[in-house]
N, CA, C and O atoms as CSV, one atom per row, in Angstrom:
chain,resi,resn,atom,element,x,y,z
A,1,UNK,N,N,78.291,119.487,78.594
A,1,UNK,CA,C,79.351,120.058,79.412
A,1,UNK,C,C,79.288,119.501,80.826
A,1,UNK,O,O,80.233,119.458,81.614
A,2,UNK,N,N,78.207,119.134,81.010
A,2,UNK,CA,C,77.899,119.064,83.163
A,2,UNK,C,C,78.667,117.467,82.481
A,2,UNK,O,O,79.807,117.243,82.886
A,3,UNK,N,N,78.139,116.588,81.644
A,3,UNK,CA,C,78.454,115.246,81.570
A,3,UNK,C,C,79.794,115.045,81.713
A,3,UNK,O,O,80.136,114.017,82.298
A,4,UNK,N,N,80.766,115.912,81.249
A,4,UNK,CA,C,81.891,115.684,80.949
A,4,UNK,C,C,82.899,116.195,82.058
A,4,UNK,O,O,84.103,115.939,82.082
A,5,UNK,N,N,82.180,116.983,82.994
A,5,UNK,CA,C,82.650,117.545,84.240
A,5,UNK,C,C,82.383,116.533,85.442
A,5,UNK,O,O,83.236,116.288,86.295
A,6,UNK,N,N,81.477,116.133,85.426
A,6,UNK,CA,C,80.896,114.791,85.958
A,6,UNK,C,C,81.818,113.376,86.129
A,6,UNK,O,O,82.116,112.772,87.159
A,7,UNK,N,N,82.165,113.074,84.648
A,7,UNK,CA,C,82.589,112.223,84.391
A,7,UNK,C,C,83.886,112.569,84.696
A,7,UNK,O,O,84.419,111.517,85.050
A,8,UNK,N,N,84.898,113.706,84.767
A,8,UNK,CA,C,86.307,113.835,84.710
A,8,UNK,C,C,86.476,113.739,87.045
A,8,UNK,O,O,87.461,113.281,87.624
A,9,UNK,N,N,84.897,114.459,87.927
A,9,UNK,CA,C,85.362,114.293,89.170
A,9,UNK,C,C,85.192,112.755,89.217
A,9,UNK,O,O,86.056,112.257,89.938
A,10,UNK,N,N,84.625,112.143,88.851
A,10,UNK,CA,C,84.153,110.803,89.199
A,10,UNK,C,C,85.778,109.869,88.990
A,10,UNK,O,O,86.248,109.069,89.799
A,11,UNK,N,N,86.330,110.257,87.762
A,11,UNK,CA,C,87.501,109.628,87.482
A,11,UNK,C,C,88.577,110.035,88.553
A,11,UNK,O,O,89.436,109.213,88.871
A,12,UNK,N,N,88.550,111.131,89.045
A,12,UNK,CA,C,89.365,111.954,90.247
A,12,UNK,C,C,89.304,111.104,91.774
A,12,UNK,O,O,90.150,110.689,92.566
A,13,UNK,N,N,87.739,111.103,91.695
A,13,UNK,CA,C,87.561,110.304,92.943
A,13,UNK,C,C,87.988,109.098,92.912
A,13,UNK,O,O,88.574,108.711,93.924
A,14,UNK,N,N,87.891,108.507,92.201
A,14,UNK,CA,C,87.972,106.596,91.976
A,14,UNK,C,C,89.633,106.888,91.829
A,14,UNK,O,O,90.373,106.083,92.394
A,15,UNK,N,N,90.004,107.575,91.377
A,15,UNK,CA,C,91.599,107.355,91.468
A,15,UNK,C,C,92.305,107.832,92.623
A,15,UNK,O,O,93.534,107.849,92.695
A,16,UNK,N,N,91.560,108.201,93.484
A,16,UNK,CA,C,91.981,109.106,94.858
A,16,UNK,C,C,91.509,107.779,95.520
A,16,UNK,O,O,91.851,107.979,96.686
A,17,UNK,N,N,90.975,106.633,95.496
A,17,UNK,CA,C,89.962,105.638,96.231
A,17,UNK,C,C,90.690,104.259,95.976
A,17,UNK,O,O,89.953,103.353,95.587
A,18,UNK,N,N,91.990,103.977,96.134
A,18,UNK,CA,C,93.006,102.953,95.748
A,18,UNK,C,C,92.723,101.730,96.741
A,18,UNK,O,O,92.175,101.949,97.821
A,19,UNK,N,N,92.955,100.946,96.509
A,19,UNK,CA,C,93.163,99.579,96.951
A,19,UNK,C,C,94.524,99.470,98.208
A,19,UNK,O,O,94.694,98.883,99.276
A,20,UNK,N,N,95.283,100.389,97.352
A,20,UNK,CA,C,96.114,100.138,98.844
A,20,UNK,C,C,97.059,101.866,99.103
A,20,UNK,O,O,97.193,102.812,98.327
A,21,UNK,N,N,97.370,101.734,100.000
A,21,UNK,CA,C,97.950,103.115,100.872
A,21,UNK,C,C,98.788,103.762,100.059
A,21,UNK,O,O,99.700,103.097,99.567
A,22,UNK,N,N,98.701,104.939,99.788
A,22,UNK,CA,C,99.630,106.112,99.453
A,22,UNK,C,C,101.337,106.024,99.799
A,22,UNK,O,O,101.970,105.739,100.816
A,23,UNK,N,N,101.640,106.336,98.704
A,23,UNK,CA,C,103.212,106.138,99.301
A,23,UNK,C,C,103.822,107.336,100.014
A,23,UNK,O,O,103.889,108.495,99.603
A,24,UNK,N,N,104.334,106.731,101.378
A,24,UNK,CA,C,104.582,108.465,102.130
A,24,UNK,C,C,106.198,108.914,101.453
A,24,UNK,O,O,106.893,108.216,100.716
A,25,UNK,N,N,106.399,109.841,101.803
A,25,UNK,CA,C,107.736,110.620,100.938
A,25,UNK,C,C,108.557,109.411,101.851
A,25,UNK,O,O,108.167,108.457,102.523
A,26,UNK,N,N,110.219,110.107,101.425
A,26,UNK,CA,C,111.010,109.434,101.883
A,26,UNK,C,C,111.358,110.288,103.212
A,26,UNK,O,O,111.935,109.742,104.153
A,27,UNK,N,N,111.098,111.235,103.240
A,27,UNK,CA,C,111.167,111.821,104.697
A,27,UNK,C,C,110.616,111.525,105.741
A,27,UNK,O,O,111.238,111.584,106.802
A,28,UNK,N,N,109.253,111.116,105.680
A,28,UNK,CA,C,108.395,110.502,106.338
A,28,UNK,C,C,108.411,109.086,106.663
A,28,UNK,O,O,108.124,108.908,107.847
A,29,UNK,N,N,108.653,107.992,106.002
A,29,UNK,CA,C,109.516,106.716,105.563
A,29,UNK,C,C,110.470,106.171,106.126
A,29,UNK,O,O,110.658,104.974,106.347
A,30,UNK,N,N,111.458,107.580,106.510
A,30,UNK,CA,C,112.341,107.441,107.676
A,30,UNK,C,C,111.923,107.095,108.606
A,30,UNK,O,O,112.325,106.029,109.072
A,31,UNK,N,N,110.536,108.166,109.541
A,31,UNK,CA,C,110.493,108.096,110.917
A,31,UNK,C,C,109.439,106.442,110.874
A,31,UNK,O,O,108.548,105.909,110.213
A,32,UNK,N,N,110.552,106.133,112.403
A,32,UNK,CA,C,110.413,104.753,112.702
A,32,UNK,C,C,109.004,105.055,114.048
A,32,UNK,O,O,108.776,105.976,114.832
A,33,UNK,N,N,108.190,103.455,113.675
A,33,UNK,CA,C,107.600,103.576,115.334
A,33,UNK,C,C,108.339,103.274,116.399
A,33,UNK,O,O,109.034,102.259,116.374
A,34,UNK,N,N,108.319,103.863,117.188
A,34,UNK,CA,C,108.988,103.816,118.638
A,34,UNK,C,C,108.553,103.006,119.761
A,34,UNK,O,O,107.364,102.908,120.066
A,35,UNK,N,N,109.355,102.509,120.291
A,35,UNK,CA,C,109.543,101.608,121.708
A,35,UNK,C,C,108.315,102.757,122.724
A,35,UNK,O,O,108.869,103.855,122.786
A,36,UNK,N,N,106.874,102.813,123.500
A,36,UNK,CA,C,107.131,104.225,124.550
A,36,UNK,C,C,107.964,104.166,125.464
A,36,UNK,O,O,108.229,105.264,125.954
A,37,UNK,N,N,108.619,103.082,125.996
A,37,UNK,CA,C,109.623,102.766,127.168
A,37,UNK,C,C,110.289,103.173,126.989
A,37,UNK,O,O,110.714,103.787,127.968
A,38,UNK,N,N,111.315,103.381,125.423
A,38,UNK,CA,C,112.647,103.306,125.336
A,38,UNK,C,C,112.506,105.094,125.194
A,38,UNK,O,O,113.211,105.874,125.833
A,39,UNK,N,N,111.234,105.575,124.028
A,39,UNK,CA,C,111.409,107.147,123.609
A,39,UNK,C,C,111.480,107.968,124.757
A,39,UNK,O,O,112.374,108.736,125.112
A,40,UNK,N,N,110.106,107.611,125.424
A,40,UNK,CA,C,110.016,107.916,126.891
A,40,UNK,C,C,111.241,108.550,127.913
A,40,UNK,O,O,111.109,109.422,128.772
A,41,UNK,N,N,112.376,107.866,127.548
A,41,UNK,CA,C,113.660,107.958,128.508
A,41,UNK,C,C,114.598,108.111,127.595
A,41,UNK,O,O,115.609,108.155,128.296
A,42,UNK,N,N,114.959,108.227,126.449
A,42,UNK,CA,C,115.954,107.968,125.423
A,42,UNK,C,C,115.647,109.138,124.595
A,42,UNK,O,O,116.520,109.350,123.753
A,43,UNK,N,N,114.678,109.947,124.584
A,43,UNK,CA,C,114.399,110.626,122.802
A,43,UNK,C,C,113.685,111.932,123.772
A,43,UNK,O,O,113.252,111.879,124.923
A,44,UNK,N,N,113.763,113.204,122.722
A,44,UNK,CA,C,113.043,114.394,123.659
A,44,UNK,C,C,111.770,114.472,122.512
A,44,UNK,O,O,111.919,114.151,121.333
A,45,UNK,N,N,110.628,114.912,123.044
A,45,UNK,CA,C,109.108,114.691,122.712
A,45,UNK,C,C,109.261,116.156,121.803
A,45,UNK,O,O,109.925,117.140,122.130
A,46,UNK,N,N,108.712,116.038,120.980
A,46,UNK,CA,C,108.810,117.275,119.754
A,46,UNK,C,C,107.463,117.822,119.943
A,46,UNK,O,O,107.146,118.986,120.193
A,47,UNK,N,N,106.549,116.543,119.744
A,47,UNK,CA,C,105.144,117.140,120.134
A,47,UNK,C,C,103.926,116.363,119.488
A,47,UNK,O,O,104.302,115.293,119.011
A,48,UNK,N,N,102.547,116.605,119.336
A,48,UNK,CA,C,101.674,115.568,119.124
A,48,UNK,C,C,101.556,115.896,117.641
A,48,UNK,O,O,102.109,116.960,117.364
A,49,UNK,N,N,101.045,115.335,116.715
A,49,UNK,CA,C,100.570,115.153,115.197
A,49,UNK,C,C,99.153,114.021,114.997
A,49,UNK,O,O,98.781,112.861,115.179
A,50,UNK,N,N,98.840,115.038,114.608
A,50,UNK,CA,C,97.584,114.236,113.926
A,50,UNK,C,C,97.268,114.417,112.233
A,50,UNK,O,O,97.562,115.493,111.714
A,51,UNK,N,N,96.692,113.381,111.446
A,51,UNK,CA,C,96.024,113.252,110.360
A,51,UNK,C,C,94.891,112.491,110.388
A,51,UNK,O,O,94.653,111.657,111.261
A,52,UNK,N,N,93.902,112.853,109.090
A,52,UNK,CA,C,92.738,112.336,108.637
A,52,UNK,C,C,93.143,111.415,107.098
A,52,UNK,O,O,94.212,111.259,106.508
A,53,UNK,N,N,92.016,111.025,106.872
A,53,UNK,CA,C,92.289,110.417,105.515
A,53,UNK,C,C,91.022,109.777,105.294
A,53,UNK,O,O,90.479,108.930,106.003
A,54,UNK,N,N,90.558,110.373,104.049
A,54,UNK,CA,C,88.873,109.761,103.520
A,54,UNK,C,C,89.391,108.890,102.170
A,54,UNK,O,O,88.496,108.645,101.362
A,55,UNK,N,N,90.820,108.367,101.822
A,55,UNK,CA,C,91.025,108.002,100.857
A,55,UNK,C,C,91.339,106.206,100.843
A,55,UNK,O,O,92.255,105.670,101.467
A,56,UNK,N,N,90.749,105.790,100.332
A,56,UNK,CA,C,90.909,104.329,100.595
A,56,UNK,C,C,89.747,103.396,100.792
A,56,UNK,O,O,88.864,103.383,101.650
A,57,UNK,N,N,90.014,102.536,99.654
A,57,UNK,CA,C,88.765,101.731,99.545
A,57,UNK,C,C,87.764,101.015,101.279
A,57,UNK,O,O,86.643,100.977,101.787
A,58,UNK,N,N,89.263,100.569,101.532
A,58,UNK,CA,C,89.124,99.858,103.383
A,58,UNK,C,C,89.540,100.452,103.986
A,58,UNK,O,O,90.388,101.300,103.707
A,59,UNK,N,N,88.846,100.082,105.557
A,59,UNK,CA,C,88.711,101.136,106.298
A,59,UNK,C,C,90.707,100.706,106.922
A,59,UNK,O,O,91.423,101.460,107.581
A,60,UNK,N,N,90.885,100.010,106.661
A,60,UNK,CA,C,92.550,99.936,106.868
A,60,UNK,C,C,93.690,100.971,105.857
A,60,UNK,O,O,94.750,101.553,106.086
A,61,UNK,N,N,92.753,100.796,104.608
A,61,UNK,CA,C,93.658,101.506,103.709
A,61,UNK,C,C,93.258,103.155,104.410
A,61,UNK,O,O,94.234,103.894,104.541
A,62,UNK,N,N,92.070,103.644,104.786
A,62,UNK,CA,C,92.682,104.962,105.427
A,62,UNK,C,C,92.951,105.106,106.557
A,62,UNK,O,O,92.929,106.277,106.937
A,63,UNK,N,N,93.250,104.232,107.404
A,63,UNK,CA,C,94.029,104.289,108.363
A,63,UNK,C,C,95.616,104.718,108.026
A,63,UNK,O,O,96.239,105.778,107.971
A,64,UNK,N,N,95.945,103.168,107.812
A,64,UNK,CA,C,97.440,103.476,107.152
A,64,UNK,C,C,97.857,105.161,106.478
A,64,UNK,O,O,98.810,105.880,106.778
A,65,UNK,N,N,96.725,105.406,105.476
A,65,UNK,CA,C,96.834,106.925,104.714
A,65,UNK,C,C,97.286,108.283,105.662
A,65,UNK,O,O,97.933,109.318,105.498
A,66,UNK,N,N,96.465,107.551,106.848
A,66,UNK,CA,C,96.209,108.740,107.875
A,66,UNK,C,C,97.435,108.376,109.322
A,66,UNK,O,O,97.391,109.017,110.372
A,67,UNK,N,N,98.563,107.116,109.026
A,67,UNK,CA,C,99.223,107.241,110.063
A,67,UNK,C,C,100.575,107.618,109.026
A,67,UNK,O,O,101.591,107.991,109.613
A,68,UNK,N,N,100.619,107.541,107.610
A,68,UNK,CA,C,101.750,108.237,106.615
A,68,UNK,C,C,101.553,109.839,106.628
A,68,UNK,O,O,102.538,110.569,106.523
A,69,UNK,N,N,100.175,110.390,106.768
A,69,UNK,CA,C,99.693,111.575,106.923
A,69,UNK,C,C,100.802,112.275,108.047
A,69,UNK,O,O,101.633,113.160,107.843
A,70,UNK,N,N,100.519,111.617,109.160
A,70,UNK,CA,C,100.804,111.864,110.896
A,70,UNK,C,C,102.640,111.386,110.994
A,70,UNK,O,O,103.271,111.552,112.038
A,71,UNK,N,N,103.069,110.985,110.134
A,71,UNK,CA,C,104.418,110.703,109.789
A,71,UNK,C,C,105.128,112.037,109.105
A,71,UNK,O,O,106.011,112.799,109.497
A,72,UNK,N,N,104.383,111.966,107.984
A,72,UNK,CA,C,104.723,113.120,107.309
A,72,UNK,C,C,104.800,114.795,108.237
A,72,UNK,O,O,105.642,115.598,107.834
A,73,UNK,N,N,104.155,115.080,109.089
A,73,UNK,CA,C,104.005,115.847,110.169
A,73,UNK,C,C,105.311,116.080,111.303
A,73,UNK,O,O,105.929,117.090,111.641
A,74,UNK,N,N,105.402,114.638,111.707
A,74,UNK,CA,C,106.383,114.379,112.237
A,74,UNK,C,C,107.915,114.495,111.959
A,74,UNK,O,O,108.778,115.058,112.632
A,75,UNK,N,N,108.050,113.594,110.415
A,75,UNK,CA,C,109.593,114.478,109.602
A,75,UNK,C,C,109.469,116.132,109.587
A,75,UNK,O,O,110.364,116.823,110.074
A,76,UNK,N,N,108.588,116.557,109.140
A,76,UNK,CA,C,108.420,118.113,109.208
A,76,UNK,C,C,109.248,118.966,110.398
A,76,UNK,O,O,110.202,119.739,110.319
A,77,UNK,N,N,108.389,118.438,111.633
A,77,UNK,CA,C,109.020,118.539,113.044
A,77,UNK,C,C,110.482,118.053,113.144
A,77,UNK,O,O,111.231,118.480,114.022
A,78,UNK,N,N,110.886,117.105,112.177
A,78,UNK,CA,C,112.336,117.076,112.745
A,78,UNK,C,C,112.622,115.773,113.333
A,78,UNK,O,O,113.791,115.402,113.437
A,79,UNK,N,N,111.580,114.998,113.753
A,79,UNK,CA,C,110.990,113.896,114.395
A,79,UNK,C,C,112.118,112.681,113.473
A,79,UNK,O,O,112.654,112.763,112.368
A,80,UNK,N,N,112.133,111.420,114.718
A,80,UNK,CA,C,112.913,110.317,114.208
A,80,UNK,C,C,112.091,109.097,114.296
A,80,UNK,O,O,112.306,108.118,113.582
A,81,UNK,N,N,111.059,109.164,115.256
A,81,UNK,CA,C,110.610,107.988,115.866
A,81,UNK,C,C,108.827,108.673,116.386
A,81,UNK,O,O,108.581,109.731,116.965
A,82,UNK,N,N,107.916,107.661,115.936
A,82,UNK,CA,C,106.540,108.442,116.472
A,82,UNK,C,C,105.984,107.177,117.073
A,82,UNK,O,O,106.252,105.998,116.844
A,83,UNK,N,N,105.027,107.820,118.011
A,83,UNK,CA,C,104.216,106.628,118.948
A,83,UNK,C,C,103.107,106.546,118.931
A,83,UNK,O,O,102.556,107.340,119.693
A,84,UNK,N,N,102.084,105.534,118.050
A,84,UNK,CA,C,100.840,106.329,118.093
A,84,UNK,C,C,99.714,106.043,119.428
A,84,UNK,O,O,99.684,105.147,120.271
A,85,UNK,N,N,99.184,106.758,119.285
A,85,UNK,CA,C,98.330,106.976,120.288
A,85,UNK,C,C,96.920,106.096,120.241
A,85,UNK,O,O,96.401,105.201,120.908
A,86,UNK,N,N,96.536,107.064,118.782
A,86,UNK,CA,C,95.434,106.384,117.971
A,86,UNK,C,C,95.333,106.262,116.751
A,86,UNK,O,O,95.646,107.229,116.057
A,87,UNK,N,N,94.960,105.288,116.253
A,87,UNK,CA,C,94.711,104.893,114.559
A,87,UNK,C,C,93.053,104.369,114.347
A,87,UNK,O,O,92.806,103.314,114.930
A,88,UNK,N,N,92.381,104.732,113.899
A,88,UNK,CA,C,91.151,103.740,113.629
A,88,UNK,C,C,90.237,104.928,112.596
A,88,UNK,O,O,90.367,106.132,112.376
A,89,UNK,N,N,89.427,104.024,112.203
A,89,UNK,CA,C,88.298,105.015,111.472
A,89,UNK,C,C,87.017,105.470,112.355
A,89,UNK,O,O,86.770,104.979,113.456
A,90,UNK,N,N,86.311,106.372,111.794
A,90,UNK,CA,C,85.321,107.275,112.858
A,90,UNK,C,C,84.628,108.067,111.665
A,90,UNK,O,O,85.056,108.533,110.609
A,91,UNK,N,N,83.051,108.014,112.434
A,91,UNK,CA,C,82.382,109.135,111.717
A,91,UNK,C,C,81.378,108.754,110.562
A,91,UNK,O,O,81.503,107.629,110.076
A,92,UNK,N,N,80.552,109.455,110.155
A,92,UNK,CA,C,79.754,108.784,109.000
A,92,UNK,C,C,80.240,108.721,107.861
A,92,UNK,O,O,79.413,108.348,107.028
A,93,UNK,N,N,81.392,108.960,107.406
A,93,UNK,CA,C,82.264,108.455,106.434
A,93,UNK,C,C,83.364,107.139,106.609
A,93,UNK,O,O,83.875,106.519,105.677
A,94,UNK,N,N,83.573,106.903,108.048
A,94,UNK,CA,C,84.474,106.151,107.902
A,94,UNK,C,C,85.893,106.509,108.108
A,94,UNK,O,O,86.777,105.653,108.137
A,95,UNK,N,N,86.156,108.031,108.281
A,95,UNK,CA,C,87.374,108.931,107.765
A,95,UNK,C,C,88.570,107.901,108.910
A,95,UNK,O,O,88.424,107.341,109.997
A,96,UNK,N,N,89.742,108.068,107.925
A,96,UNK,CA,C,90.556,107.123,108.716
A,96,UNK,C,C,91.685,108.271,109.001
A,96,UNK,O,O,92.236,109.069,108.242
A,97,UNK,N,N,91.817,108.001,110.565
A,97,UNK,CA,C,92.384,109.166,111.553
A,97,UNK,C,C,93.573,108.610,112.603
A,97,UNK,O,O,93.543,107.576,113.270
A,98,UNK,N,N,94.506,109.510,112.542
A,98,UNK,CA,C,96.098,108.798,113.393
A,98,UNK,C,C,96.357,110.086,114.107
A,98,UNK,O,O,96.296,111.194,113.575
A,99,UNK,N,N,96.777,109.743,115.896
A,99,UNK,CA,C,97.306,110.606,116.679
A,99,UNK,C,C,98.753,109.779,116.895
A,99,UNK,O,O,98.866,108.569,117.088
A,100,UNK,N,N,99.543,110.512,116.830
A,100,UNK,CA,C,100.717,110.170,117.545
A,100,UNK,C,C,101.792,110.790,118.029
A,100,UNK,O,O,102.106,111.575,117.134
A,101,UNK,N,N,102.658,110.926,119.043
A,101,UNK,CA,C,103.434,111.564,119.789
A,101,UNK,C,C,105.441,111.601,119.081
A,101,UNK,O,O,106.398,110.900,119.410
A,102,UNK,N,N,105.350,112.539,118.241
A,102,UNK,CA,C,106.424,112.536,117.748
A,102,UNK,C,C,107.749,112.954,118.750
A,102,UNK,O,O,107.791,113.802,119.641
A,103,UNK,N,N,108.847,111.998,118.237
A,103,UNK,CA,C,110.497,112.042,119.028
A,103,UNK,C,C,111.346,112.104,117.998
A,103,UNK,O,O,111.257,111.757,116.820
A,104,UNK,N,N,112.606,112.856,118.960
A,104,UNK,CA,C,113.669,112.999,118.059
A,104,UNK,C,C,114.347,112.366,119.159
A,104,UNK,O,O,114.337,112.805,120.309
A,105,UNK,N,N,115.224,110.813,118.591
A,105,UNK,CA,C,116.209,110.390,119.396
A,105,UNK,C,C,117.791,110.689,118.760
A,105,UNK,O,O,118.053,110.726,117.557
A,106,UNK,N,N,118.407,110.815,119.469
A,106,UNK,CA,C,119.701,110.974,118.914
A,106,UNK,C,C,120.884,109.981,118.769
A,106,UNK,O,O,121.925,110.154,118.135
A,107,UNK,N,N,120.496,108.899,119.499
A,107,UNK,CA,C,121.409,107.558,119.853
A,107,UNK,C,C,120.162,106.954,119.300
A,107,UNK,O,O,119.075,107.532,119.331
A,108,UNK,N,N,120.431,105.330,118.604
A,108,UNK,CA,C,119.430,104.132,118.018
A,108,UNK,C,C,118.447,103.712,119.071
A,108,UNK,O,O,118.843,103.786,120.235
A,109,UNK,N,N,117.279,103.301,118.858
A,109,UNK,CA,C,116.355,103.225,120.188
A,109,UNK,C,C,115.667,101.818,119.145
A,109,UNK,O,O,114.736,101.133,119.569
């Protein structure tokens, strides 16, 4: 029984552990990165978003995971356009982590 419980997280993990980035919804997909010059003066600031992400073979693939994460946050908010702040991995895992400053513009930027 432990073998077969074993064997079914192990298959969980390795399939959670992809080669390349998660596909973010289409809501998220929408929001574009932003100009800061243009959002700055053009778009009203909704507010900050952050994500993590331990999923991904390279330390790029959870980056990316973790700036679709911080996207996804952002459509939530209502958001059109996000700016990030920070993207990189950190920590004794590696965990791949995105700050960024979500906008809603109303005219094309």
């Amino acid at each position: 029984m432990k073998s077969a419980l074993h064997a079914a997280l192990a298959v969980l993990v390795l399939a959670g552990c992809g080669s390349s980035p998660a596909t973010p919804s289409s809501a998220a997909a929408s929001v574009q990165d932003g100009d800061p010059a243009t959002v700055n003066r053009d778009c009203k600031l909704l507010g900050t978003v952050s994500a993590r992400s331990l999923f991904g073979l390279a330390d790029d693939i959870r980056v990316q995971n973790a700036m679709n994460g911080a996207r996804e946050k952002a459509a939530a908010m209502g958001a059109t356009h996000v700016v990030f702040l920070t993207s990189d991995t950190q920590g004794i895992l590696n965990t791949g982590q995105a700050t960024a400053r979500a906008y809603r513009c109303d005219k094309p930027s």
